[in-house]
Structures are given as structure tokens and as C-alpha cells.
The first five atom37 places (N, CA, C, CB, O) and aatype in JSON, in Angstrom:
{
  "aatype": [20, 20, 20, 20, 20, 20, 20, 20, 20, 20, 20, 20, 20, 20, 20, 20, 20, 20, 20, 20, 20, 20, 20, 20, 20, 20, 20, 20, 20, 20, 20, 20, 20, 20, 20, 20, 20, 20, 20, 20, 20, 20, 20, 20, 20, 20, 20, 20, 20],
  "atom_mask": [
    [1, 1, 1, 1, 1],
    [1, 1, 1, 1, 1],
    [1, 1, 1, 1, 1],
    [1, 1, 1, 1, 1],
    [1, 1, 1, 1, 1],
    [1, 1, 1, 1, 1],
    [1, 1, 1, 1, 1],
    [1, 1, 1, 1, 1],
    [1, 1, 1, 1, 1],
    [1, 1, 1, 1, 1],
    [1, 1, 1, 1, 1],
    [1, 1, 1, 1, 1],
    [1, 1, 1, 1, 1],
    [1, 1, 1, 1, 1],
    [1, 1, 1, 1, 1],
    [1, 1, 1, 1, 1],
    [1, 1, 1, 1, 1],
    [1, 1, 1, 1, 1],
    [1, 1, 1, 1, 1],
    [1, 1, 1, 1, 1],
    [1, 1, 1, 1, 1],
    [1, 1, 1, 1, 1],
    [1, 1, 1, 1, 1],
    [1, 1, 1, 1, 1],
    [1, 1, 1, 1, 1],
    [1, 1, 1, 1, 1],
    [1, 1, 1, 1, 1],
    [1, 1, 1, 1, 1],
    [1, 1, 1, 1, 1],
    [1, 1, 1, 1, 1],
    [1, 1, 1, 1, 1],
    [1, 1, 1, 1, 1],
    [1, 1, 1, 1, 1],
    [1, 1, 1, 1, 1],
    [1, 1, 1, 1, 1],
    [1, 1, 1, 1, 1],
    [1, 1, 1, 1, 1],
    [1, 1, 1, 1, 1],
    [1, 1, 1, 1, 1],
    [1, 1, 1, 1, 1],
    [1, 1, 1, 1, 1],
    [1, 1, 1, 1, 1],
    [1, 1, 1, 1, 1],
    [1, 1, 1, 1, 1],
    [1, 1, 1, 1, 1],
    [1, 1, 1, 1, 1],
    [1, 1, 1, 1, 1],
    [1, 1, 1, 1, 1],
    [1, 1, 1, 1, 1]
  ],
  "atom_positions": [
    [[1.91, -13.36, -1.97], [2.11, -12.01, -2.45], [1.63, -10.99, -1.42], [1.38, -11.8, -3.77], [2.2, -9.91, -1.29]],
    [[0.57, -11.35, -0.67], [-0.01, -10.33, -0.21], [0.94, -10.23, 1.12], [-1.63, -10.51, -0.08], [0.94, -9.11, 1.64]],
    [[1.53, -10.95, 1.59], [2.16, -11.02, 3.25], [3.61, -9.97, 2.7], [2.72, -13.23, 4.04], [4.17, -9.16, 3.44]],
    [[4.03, -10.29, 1.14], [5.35, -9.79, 0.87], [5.08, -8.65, 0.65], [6.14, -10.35, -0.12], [6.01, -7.85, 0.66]],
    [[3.64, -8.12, 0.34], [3.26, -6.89, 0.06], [3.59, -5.66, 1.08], [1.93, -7.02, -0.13], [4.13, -4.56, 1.03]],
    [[2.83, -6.66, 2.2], [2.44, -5.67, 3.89], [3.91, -5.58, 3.88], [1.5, -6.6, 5.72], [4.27, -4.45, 3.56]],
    [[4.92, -6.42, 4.12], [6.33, -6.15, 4.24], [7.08, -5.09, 3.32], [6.94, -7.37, 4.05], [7.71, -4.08, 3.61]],
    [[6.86, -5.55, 2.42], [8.0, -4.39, 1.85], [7.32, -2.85, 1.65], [8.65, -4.92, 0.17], [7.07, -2.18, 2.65]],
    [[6.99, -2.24, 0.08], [6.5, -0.8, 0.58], [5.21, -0.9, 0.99], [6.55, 0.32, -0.47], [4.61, -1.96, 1.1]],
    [[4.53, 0.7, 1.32], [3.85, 0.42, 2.07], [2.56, 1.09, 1.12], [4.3, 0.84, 3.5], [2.65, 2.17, 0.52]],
    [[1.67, 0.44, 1.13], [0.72, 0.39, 0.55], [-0.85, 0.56, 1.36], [0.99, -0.7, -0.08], [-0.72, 0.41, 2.57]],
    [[-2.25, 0.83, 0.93], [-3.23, 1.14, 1.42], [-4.09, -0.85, 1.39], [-3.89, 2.65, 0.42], [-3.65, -1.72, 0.64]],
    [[-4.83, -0.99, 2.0], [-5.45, -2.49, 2.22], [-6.16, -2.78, 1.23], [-6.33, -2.74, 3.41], [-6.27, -3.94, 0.85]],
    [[-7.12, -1.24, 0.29], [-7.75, -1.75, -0.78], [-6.47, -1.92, -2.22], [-9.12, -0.63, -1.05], [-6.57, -2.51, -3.29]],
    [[-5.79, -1.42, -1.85], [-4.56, -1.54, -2.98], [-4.05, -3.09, -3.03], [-3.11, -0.46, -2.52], [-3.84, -3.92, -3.91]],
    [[-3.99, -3.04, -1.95], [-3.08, -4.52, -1.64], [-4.46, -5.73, -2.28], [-2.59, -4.8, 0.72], [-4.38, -6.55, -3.19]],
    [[-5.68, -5.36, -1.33], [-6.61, -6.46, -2.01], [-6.78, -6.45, -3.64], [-8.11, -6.26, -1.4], [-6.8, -7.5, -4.29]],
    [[-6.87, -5.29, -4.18], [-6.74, -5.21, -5.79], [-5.77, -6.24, -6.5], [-6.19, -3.75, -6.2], [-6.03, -7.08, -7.37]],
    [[-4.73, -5.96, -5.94], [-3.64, -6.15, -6.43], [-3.4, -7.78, -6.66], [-2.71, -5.45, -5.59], [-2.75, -8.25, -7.59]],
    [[-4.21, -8.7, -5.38], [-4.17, -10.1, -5.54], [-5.62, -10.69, -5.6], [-3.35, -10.73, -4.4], [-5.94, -11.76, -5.09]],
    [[-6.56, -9.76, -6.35], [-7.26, -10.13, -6.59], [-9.35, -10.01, -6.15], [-6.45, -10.87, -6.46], [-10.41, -10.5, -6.56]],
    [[-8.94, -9.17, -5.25], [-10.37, -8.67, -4.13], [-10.72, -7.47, -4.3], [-10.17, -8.67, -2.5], [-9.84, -6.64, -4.5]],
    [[-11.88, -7.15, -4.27], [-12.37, -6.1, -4.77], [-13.32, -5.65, -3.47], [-13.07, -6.39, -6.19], [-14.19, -4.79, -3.57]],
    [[-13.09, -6.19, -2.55], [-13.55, -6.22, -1.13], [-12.43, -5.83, -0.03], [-14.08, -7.68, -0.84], [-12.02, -6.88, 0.47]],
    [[-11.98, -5.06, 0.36], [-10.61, -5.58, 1.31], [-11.08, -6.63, 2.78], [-9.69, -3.87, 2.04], [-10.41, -7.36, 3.51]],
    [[-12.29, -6.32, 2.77], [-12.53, -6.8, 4.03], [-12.69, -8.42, 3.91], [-13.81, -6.06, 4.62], [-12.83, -9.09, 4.93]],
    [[-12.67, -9.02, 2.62], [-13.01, -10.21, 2.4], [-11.48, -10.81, 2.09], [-14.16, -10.31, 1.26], [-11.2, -11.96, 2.44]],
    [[-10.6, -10.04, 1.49], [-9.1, -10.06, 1.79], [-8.64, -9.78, 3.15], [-8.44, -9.13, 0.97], [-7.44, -10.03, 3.09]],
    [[-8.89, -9.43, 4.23], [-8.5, -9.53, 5.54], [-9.25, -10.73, 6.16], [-8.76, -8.23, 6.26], [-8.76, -10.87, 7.28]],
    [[-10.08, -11.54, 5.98], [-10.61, -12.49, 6.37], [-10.06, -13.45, 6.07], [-11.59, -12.53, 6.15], [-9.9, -14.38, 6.87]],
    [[-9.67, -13.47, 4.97], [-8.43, -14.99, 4.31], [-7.4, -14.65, 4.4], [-8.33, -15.59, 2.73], [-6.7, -15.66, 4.33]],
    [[-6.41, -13.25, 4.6], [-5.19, -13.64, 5.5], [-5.79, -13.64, 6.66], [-3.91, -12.73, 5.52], [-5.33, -12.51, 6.49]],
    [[-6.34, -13.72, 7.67], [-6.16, -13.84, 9.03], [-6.48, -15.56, 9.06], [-7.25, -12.72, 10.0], [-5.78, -16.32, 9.73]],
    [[-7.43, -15.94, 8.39], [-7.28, -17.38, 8.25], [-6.09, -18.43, 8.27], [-7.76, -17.53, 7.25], [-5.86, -19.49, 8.85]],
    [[-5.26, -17.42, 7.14], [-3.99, -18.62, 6.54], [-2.83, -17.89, 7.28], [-3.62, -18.75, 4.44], [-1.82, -18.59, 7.25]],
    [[-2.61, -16.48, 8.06], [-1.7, -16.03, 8.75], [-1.57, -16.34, 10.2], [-1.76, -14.87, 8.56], [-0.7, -16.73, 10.98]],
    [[-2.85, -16.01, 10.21], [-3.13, -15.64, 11.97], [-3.3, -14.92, 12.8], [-2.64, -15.77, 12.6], [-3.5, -15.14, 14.0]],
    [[-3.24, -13.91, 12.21], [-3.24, -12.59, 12.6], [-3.8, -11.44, 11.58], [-1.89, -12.34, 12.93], [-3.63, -11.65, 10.38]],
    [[-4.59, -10.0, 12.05], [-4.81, -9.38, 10.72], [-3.57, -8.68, 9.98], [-5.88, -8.36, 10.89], [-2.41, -8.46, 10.32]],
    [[-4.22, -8.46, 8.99], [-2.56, -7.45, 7.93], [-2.02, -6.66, 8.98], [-3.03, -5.94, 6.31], [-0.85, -6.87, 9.27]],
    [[-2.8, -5.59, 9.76], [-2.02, -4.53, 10.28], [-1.18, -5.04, 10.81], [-2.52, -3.66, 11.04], [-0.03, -5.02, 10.39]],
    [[-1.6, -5.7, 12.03], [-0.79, -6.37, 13.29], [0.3, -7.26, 12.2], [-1.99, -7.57, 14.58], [1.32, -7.11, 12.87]],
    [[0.62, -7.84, 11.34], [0.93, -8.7, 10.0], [2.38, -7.59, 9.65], [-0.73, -8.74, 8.5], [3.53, -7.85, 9.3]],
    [[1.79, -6.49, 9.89], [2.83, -5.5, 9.25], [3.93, -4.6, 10.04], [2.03, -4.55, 8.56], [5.06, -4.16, 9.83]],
    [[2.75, -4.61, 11.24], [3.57, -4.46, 12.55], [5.07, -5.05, 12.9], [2.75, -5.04, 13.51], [6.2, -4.71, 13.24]],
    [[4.45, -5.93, 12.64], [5.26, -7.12, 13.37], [6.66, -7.26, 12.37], [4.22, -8.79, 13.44], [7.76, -7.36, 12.91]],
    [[6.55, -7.27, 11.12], [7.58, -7.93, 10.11], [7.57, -7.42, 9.23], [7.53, -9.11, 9.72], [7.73, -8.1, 8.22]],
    [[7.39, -5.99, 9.07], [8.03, -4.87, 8.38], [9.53, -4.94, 8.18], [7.73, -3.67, 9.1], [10.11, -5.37, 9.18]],
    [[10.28, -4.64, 7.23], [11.95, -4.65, 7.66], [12.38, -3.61, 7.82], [12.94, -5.16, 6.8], [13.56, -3.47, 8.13]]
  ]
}
């Protein structure tokens, strides 16, 4: 959810962490960069449509 998030509209990082579950964003940018590889921004950069 959260990768389809950064892609489609565009939303703020604590929104996005709310939204799947984190009440931290920074602890939600630590587990996507884990399971992505990269952080959200660069995440959104990249594969925005």
C-alpha cells in the first residue's frame, strides 16, 4: 500500500505512515527503505506516473 501510495496522489509522509499503520513516519521510512531500497522520496521520484 504504501509504495502505491507514494505513486499515485500525492500525499504528506505522516499521512502515508497513518494510513498503513505508524504513528512515527520515521519508523515507516525505515521499513520501506528496508523492503524497497531506497527512501519514499527518492521511491517517488523515481515512479511517480
Amino acid at each position: 500500500m504504501t509504495a502505491g501510495t507514494l505513486r499515485g496522489r500525492r500525499f504528506g509522509k505522516f499521512s502515508i505512515a497513518r494510513q498503513v499503520g505508524y504513528s512515527d513516519p520515521g519508523a515507516c521510512r525505515k521499513v520501506f527503505l528496508r523492503i524497497a531500497g531506497l527512501p519514499p522520496g527518492e521511491y517517488r521520484q523515481r515512479f511517480r506516473g
